[in-house]
C-alpha positions as CSV (number, residue, x, y, z in Angstrom):
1,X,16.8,59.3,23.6
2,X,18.5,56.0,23.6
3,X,22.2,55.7,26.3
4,X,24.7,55.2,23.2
5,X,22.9,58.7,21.3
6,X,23.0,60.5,24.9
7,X,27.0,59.4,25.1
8,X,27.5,60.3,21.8
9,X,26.1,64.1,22.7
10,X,28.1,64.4,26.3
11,X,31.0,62.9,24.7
12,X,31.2,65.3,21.5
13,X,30.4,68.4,23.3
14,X,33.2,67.5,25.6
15,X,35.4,67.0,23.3
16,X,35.1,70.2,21.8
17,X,35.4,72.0,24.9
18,X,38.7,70.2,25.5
19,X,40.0,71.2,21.7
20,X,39.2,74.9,22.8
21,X,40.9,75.2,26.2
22,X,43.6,73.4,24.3
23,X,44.1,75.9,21.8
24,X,42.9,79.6,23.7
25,X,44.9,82.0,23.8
26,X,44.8,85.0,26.2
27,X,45.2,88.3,24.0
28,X,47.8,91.0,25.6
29,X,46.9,94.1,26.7
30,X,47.2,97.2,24.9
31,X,50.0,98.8,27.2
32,X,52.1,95.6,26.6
33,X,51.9,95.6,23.0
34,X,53.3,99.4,22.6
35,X,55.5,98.1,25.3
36,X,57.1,95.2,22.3
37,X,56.7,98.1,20.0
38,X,59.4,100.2,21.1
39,X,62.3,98.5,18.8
40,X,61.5,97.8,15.2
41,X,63.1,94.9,13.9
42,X,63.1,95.6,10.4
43,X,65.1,93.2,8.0
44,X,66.7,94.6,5.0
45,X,66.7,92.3,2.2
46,X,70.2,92.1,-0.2
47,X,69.7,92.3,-3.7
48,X,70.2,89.2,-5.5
49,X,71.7,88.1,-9.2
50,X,69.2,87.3,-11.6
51,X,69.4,85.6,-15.2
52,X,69.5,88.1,-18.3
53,X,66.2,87.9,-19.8
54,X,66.4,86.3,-23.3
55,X,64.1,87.5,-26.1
56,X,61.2,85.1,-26.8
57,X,60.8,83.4,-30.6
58,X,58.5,84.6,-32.7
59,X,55.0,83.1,-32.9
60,X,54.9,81.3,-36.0
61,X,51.7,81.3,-38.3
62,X,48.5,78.9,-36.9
63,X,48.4,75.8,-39.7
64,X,45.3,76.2,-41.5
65,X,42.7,73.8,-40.7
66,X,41.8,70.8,-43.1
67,X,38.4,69.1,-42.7
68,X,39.2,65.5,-42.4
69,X,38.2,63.2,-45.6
70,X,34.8,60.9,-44.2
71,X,32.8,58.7,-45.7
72,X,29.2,59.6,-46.5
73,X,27.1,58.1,-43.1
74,X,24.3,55.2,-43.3
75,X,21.0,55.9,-43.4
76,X,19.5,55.0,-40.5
77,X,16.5,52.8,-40.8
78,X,13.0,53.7,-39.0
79,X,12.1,52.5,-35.6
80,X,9.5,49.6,-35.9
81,X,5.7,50.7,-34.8
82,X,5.2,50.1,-31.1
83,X,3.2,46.6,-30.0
84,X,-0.3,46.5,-29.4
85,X,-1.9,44.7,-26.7
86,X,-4.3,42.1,-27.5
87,X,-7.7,43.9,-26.0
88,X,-6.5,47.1,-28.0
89,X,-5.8,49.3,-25.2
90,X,-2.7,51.7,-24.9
91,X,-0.1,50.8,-22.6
């Protein structure tokens, strides 16, 4: 394994170790958290204004749909017959 691929490795895995201690957190025990329980603190929210609602329009009838005028197409001439080598092989 060459030095820069070996560096590369140590490096990475150490950064990623660093990122975790970084960003662990211890989790309380289960006697402290029904210790912080005790007191609810429970907001009530006020009511609030709103906008009367206005009726909507009614849906109007879908236009009917008109096939566009087109000219006739061209015909399309045939493709030409495929070359043929000299000694009469296929290709």
């Amino acid at each position: 394994m060459p030095k820069d691929a070996k560096f590369g490795l140590v490096f990475g895995i150490g950064l990623v170790l660093l990122i975790a201690l970084l960003f662990f957190r211890k989790e309380p025990l289960p006697s402290a958290i029904q210790q912080a329980d005790t007191k609810p603190t429970v907001r009530v929210a006020q009511p609030t204004r709103t906008a009367p609602v206005q009726k909507r329009a009614e849906p109007r009838e879908p236009e009917p749909i008109v096939p566009a005028e087109t000219e006739p197409l061209e015909e399309i001439p045939p493709l030409p017959p495929p070359p043929v080598r000299e000694d009469g092989k296929d290709q």
